[in-house]
C-alpha positions as CSV (number, residue, x, y, z in Angstrom):
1,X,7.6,-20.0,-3.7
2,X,7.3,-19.7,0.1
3,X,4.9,-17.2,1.7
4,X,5.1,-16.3,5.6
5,X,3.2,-14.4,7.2
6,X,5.0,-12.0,8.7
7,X,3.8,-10.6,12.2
8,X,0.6,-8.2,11.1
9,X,-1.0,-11.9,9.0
10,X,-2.0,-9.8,5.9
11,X,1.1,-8.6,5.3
12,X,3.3,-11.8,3.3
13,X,6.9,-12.1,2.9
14,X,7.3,-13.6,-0.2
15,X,11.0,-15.9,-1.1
16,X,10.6,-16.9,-4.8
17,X,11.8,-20.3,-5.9
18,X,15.4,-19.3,-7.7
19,X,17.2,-21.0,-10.1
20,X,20.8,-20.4,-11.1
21,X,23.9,-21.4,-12.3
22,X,27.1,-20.3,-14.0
23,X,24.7,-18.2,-16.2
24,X,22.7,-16.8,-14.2
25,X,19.0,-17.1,-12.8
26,X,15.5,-17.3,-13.0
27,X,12.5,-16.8,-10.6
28,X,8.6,-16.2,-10.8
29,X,7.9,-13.4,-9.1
30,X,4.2,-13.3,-9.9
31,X,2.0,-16.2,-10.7
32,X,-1.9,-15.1,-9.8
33,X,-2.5,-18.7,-9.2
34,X,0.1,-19.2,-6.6
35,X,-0.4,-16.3,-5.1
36,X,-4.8,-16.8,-4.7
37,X,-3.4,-20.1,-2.9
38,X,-1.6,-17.9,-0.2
39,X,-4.0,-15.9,0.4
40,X,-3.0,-12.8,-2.3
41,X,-5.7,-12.7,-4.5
42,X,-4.5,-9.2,-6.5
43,X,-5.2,-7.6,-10.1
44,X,-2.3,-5.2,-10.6
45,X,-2.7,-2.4,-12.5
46,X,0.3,-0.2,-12.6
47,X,4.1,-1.3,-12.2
48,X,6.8,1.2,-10.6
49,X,10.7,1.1,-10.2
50,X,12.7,3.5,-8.1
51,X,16.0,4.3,-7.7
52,X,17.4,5.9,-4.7
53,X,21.1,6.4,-3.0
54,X,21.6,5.5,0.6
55,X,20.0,6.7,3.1
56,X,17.0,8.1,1.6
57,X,13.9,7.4,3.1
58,X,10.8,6.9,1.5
59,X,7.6,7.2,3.1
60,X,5.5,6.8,4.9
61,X,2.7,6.7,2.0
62,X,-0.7,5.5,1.1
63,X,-4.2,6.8,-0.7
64,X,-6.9,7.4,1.4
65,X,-8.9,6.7,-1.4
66,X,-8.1,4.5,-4.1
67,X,-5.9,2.7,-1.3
68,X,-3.1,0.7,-2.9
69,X,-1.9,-2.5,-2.7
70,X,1.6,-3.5,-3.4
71,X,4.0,-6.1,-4.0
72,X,7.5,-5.0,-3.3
73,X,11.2,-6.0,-4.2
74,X,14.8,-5.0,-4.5
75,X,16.4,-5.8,-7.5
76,X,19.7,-3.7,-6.9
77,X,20.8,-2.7,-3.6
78,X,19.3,-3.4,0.0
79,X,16.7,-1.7,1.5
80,X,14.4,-2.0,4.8
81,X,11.0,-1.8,3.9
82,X,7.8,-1.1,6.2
83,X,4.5,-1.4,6.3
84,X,2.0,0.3,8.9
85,X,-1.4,-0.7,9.3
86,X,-3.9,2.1,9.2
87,X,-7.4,-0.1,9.2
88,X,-9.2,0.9,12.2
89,X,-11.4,-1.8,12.6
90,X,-7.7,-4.6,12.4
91,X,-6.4,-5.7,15.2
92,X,-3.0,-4.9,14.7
93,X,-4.2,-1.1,13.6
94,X,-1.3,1.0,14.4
95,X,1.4,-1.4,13.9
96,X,4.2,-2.3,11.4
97,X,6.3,-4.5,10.1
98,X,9.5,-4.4,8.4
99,X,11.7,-6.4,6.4
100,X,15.4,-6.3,4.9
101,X,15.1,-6.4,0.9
102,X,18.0,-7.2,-1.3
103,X,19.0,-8.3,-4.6
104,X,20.7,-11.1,-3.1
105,X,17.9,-12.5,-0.7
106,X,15.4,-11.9,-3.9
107,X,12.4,-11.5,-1.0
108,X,9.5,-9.9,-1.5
109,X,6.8,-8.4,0.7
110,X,2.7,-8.0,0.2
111,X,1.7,-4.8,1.3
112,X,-2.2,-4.9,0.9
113,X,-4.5,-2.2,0.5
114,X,-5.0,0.3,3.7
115,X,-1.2,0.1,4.5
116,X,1.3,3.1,4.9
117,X,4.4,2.0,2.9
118,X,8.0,2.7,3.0
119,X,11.6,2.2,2.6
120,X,15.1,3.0,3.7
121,X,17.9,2.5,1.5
122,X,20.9,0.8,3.3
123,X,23.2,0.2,0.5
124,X,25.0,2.9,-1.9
125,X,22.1,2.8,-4.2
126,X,18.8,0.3,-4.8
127,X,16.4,-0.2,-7.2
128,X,13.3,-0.9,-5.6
129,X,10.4,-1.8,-8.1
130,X,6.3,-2.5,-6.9
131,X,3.3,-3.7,-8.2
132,X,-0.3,-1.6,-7.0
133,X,-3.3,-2.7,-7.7
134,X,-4.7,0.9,-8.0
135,X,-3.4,3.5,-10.3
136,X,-1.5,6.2,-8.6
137,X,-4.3,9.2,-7.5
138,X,-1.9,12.4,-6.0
139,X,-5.3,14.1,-4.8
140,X,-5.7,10.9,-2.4
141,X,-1.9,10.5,-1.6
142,X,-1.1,11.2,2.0
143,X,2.4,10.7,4.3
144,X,2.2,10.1,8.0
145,X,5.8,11.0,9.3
146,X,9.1,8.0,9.3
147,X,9.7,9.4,12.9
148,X,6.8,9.2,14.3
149,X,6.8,8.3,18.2
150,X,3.7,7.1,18.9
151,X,4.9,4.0,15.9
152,X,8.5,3.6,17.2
153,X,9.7,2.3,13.9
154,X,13.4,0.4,14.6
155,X,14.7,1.9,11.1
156,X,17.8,0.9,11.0
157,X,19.3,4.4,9.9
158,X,23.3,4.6,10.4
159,X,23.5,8.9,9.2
160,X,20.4,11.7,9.2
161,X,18.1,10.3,6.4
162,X,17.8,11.8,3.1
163,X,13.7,12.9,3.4
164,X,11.4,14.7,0.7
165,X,10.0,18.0,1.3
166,X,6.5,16.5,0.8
167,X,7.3,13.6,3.1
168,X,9.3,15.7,5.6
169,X,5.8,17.7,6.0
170,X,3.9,14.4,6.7
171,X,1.3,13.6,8.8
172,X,1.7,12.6,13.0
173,X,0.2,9.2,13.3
174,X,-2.6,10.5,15.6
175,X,-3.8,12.9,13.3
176,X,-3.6,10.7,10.4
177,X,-6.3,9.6,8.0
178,X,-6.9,6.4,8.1
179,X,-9.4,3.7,7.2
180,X,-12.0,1.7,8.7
């Protein structure tokens, strides 16, 4: 398993080891001892799988309290998936990173705790599934807006997004809760 660090270090893009042949394949996509060596060290608590049909956008989420931490994947479709750091006191407060996630590539990505998260699906449908290491708390959950100016997120959006009420409703950065 390789781990880079992508360009916000505490966020980790994850390529599993993948084995396969005429049958099929294999791959580890969570090992707590592998992961502690890179720099994860993560108790999850609470698995998730979505589906959604392309061009819906996801995001941008988090929990003020109870903040989540996630590991991400694809395991139909594509999707490009972002993360925004909201931690005051980090260096790269304000910023984000994103990465393309497919079935094919098998990548994952380490969003850790004080992170906005989300996705936009680029294939007809994906199946995007995460591991938190916090339960889900709706009374904490808040959206800071995809389109935000002030983060200038390159989403790589090809026809008007498909957007939630809730999310469409979201947050501007600058007014944002964030952490410390």
């Amino acid at each position: 398993m390789d781990v880079i660090e992508t360009p916000i270090p505490d966020v980790k893009l994850i390529k599993p080891k993948v084995f396969g042949d005429e049958r099929g394949f294999f791959m580890e996509t969570w090992n707590a001892q592998v992961f502690a060596e890179a720099g994860i060290d993560a108790t999850f608590v609470q698995d998730n799988h979505s589906r959604s049909v392309q061009h819906t956008l996801r995001g941008l989420h988090y929990q003020i309290r109870q903040p989540q931490g996630k590991l991400v994947r694809v395991t139909r479709g594509e999707v490009f998936d972002v993360a925004v750091d909201l931690r005051k006191s980090s260096p790269t407060f304000g910023q984000w990173v994103g990465e393309v996630l497919t079935e094919k590539n098998q990548h994952q990505l380490w969003v850790p705790p004080g992170f906005a998260h989300g996705f936009y699906v680029m294939s007809d449908t994906a199946d995007f599934q995460y591991k938190c290491t916090d339960f889900y708390a709706p009374k904490h959950e808040r959206s800071i807006r995809w389109d935000d100016s002030t983060l200038a997120i390159d989403w790589p959006i090809t026809a008007d997004p498909l957007v939630s009420d809730k999310d469409r409703q979201g947050t501007w950065f600058k007014q944002a809760e964030c952490f410390e």
